[in-house]
C-alpha positions as CSV (number, residue, x, y, z in Angstrom):
1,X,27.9,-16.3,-80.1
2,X,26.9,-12.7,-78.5
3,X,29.2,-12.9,-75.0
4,X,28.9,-10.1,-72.4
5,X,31.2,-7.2,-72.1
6,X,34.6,-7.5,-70.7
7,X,34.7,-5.5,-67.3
8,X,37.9,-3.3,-67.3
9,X,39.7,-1.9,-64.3
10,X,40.6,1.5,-63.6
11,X,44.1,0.6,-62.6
12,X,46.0,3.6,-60.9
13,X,44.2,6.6,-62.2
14,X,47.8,8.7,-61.9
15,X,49.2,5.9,-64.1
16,X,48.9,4.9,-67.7
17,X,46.1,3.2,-67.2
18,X,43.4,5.9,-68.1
19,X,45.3,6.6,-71.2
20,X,45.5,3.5,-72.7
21,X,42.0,2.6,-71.8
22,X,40.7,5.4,-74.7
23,X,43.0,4.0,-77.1
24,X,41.7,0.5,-76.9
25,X,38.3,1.7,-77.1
26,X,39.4,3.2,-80.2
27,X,40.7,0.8,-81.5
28,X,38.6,-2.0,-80.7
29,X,35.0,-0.1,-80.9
30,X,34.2,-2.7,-83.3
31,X,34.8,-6.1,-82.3
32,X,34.3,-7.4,-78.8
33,X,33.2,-4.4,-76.1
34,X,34.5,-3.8,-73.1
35,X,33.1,-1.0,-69.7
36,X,35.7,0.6,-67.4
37,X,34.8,0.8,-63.9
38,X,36.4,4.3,-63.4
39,X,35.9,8.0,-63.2
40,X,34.0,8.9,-66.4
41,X,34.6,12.4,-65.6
42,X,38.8,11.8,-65.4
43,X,38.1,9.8,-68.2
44,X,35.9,12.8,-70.5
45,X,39.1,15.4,-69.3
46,X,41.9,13.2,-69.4
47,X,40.5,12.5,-73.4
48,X,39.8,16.3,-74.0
49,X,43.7,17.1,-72.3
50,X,45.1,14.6,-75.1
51,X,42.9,15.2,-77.6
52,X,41.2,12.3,-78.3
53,X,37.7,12.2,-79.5
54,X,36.6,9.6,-77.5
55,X,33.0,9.9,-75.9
56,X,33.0,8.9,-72.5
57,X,29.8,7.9,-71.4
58,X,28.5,6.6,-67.8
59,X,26.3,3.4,-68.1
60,X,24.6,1.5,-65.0
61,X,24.2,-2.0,-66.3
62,X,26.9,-4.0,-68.3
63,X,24.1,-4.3,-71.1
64,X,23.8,-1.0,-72.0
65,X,27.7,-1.1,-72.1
66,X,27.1,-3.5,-75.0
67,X,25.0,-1.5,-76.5
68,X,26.4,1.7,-76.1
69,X,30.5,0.7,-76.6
70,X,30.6,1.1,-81.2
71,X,29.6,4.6,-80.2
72,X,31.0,5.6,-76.6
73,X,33.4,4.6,-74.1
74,X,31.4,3.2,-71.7
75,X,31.8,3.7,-67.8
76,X,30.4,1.9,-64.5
77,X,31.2,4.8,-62.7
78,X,33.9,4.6,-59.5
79,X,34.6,8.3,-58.3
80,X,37.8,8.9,-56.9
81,X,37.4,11.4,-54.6
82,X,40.2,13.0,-55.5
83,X,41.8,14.8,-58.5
84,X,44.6,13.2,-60.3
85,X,47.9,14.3,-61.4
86,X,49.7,12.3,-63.7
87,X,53.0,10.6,-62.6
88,X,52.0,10.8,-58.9
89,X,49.9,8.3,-57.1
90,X,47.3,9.2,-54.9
91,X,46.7,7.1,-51.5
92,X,43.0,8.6,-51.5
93,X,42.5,6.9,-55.1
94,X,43.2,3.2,-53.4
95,X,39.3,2.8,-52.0
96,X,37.9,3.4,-55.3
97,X,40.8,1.5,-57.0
98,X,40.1,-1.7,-54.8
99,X,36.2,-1.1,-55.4
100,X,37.1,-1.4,-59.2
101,X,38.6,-4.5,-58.8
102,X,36.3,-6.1,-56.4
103,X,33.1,-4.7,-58.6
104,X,34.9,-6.3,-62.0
105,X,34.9,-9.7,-60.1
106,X,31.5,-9.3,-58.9
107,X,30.5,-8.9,-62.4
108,X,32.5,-11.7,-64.3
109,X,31.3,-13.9,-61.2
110,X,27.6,-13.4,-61.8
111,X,27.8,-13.8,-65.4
112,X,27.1,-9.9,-66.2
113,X,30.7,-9.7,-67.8
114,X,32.8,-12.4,-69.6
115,X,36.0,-11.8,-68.9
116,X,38.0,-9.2,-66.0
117,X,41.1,-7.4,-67.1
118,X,42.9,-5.1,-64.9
119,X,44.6,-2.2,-65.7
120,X,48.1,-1.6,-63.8
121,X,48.1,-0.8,-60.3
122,X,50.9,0.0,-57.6
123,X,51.5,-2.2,-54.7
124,X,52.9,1.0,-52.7
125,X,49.5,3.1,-53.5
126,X,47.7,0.6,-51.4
127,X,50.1,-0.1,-48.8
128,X,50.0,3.3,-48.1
129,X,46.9,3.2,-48.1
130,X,46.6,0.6,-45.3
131,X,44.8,-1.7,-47.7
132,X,46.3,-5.3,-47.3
133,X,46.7,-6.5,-50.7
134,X,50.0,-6.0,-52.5
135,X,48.9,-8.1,-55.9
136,X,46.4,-8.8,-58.1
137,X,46.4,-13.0,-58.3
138,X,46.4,-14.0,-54.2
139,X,43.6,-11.2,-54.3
140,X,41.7,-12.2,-57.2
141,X,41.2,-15.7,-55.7
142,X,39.7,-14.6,-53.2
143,X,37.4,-12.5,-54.9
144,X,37.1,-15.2,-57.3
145,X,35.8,-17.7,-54.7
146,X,39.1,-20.1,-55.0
147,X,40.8,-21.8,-57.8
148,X,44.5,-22.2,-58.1
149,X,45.7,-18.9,-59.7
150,X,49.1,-19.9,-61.8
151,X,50.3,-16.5,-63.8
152,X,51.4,-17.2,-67.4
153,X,52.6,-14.3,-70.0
154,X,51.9,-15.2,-72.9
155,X,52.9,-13.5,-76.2
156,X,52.5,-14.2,-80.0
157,X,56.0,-16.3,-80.5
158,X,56.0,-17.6,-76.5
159,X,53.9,-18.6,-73.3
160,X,56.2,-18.6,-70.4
161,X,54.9,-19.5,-66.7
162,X,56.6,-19.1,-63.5
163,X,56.7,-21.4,-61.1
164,X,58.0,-19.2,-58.4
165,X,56.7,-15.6,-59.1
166,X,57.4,-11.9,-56.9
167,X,59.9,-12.9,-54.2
168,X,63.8,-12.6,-54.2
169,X,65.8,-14.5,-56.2
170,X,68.0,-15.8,-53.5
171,X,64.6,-17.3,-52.1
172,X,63.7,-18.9,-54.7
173,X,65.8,-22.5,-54.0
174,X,64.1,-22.4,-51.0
175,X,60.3,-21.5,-52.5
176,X,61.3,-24.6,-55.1
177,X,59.4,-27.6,-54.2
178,X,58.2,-30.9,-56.5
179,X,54.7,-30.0,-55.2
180,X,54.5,-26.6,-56.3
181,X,56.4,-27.5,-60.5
182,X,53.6,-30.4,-60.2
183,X,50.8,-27.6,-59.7
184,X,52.0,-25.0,-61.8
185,X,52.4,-28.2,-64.6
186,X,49.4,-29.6,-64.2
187,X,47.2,-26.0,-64.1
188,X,49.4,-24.9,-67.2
189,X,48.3,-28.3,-69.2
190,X,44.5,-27.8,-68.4
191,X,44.5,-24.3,-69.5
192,X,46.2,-25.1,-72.6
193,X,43.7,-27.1,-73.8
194,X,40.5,-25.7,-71.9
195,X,41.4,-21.9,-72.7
196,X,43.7,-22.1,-75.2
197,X,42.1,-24.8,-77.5
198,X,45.6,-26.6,-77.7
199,X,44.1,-30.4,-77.9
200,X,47.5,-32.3,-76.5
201,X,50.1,-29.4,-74.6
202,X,53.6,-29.9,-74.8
203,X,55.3,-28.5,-71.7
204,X,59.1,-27.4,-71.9
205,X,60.5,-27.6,-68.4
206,X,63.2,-25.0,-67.7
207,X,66.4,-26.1,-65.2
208,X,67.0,-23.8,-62.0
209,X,71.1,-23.4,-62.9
210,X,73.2,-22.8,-65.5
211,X,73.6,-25.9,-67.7
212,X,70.5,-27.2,-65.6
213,X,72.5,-28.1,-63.0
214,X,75.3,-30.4,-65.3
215,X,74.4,-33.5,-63.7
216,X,75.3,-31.5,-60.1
217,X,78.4,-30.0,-60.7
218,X,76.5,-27.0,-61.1
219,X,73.2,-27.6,-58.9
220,X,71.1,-30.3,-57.8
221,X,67.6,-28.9,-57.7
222,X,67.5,-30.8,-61.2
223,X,68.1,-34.0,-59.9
224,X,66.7,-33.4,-56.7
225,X,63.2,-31.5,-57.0
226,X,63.1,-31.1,-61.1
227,X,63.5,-33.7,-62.9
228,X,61.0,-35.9,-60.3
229,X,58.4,-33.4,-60.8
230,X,58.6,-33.8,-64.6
231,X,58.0,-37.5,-63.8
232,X,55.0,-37.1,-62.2
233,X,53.6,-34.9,-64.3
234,X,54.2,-37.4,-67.1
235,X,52.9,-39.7,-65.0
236,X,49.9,-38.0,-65.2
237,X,49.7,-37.9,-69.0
238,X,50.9,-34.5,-69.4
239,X,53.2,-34.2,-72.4
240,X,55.9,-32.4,-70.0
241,X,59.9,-33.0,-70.8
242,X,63.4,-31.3,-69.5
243,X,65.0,-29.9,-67.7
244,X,66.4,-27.7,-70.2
245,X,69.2,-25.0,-69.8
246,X,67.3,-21.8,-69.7
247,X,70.2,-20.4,-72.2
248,X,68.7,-22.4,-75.2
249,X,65.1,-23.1,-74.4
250,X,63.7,-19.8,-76.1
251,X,65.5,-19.9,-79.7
252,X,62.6,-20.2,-82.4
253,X,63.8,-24.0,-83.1
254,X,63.4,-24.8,-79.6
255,X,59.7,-22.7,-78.7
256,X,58.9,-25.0,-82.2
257,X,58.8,-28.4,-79.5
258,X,56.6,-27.3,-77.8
259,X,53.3,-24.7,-76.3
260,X,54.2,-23.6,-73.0
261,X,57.9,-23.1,-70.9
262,X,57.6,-23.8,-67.0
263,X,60.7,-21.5,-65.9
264,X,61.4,-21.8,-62.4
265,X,61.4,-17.8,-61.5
266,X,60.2,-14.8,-62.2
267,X,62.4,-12.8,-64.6
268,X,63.5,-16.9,-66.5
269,X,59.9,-16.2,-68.0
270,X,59.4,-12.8,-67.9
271,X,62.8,-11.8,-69.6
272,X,61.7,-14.2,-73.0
273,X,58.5,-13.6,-73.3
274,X,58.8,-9.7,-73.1
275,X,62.0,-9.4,-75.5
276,X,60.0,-11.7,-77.9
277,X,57.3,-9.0,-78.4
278,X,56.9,-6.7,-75.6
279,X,54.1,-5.0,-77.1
280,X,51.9,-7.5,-77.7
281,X,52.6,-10.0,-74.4
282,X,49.3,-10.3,-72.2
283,X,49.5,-11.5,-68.7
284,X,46.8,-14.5,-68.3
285,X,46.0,-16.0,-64.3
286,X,45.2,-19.5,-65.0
287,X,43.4,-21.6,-63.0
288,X,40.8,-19.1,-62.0
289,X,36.9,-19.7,-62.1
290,X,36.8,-16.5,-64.1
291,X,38.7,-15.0,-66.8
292,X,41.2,-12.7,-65.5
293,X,44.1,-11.3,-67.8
294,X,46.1,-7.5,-67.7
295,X,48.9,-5.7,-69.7
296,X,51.8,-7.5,-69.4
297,X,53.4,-3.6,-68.2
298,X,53.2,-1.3,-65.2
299,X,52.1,2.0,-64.3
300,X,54.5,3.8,-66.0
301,X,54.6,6.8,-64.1
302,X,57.3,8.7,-66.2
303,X,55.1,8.7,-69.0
304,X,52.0,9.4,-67.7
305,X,49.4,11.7,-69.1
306,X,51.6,12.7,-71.9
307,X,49.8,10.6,-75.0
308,X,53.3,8.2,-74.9
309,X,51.5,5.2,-73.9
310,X,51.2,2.1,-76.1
311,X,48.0,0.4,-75.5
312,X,49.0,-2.5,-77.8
313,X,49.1,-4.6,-74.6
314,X,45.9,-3.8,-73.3
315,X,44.1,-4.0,-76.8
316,X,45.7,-7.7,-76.7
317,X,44.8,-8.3,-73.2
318,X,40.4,-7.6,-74.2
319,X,41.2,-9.6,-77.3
320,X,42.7,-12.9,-75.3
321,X,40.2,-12.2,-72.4
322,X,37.4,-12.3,-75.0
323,X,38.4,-15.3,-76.9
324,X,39.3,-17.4,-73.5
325,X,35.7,-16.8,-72.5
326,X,34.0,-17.7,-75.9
327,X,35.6,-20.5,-75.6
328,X,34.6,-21.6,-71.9
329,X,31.3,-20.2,-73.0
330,X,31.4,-23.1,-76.2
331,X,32.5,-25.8,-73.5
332,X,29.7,-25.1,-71.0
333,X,27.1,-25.2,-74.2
334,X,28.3,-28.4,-76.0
């Protein structure tokens, strides 16, 4: 099945981004393809600074991406209007870095791309700014035309999902609700089998407090808003048990029961999944009409421009993104 090229962001040009974006083209040049919406001319310097013999090449259509990518690094070209220096983010680059996103979308939502996959960007480069989004996922459903965006991080050994995701954690009891474990539950199952090919999912549900909550003496979200979501969800059909304590749901006898852990905040999933195999974890937004997945890593300014940069995350990002859209692609055909 010949899919279209993944559209990749430019992510904050004065992070890692750039960087890692020539080490996945080399080392992906001959499997699935990928185009950049960036600067190609960043791009050609940045490669010549760190000497990596990567042609850079600007393209105008995502098919002669396809055809170009086993011999270039192929770019739908953004300028920044602005140079770049490496560590230190530039509110001028936030116009072309929000055009990059918004032109990905565009792409992936007229079928001229497969799949979107961002590279890091700063919240604080486009507040500055003055632009209004502080996030990829709220933004990307917009862009995306709806959907109910649910972030999972998935990894070879784990697939975590928070229900509650970037607020405090002293707001999190508050953020907990039945409605919103039921969602994030029921969008986690459908991906599992849709996206993931996973024919019957098996969620682990994750408690809120330590013990999960030891029949209240230590909490009674369990009782209270937990352990009836769980209900519902198996009401539903979905294969979803706990509430576990979060202290012994990630051993490798436990992640054996079963394909996905609902954790109840950010860092419950986060923390796992990334000490697992930090290299290799890839950020997935379920529930989208489009494919949308990143690096599961920031901007890493301290490292920036120096050749340090791992792009193992980013090469696993294109490969997931691919292989989620070949097989939505194999669904729509059968």
């Amino acid at each position: 099945m010949s899919l279209a090229p993944v559209a990749l962001t430019m992510g904050d040009p004065a992070g890692i981004g750039p960087e890692i974006t020539l080490a996945a083209w080399e080392r992906l040049r001959g499997s699935h393809p990928f185009a950049v919406i960036a600067d190609p001319d960043h791009l050609a310097r940045l490669a010549r600074h760190l000497g990596r013999d990567v042609p850079v090449r600007a393209v105008e259509t995502m098919a002669q991406a396809a055809a170009l990518f086993p011999r270039a690094l192929p770019v739908l070209p953004e300028p920044l209007g602005a140079p770049v220096e490496p560590g230190r983010p530039e509110p001028a680059h936030a116009r072309a870095i929000v055009a990059s996103v918004e032109r990905a979308v565009s792409l992936a939502r007229s079928g001229a791309a497969s799949a979107v996959v961002t590279n890091p960007l700063a919240k604080t480069t486009l507040l500055e700014a003055g632009i209004g989004h502080t996030g990829h996922t709220i933004w990307l459903r917009e862009l995306a035309g709806g959907g109910t965006p649910v972030m999972m991080l998935a990894g070879p050994m784990l697939r975590a999902v928070p229900v509650t995701v970037h607020i405090p954690l002293a707001a999190v009891p508050r953020a907990l609700t039945e409605a919103a474990i039921v969602t994030a539950g029921r969008v986690t199952a459908e991906a599992l089998a849709a996206d993931f090919g996973i024919a019957a999912p098996r969620l682990a549900v994750a408690g809120l407090n330590p013990h999960a909550g030891e029949s209240g003496t230590v909490g009674r979200e369990e009782m209270e808003i937990i352990a009836p979501a769980i209900a519902r969800l198996r009401a539903e059909g979905i294969a979803a048990t706990g509430p576990y304590p979060a202290d012994s749901l990630f051993h490798a006898a436990a992640r054996a029961g079963y394909d996905a852990a609902l954790c109840m905040y950010h860092d419950q999933a986060l923390i796992p999944v990334k000490a697992l195999d930090f290299a290799n974890a890839v950020n997935v937004t379920l529930g989208l009409p489009i494919v949308r997945t990143s690096p599961d890593h920031g901007t890493a300014y301290d490292i920036a421009g120096r050749g340090l940069a791992d792009a193992t995350s980013l090469v696993a990002a294109v490969t997931v993104a691919a292989r989620i859209a070949e097989r939505r692609e194999r669904r729509r055909a059968a």
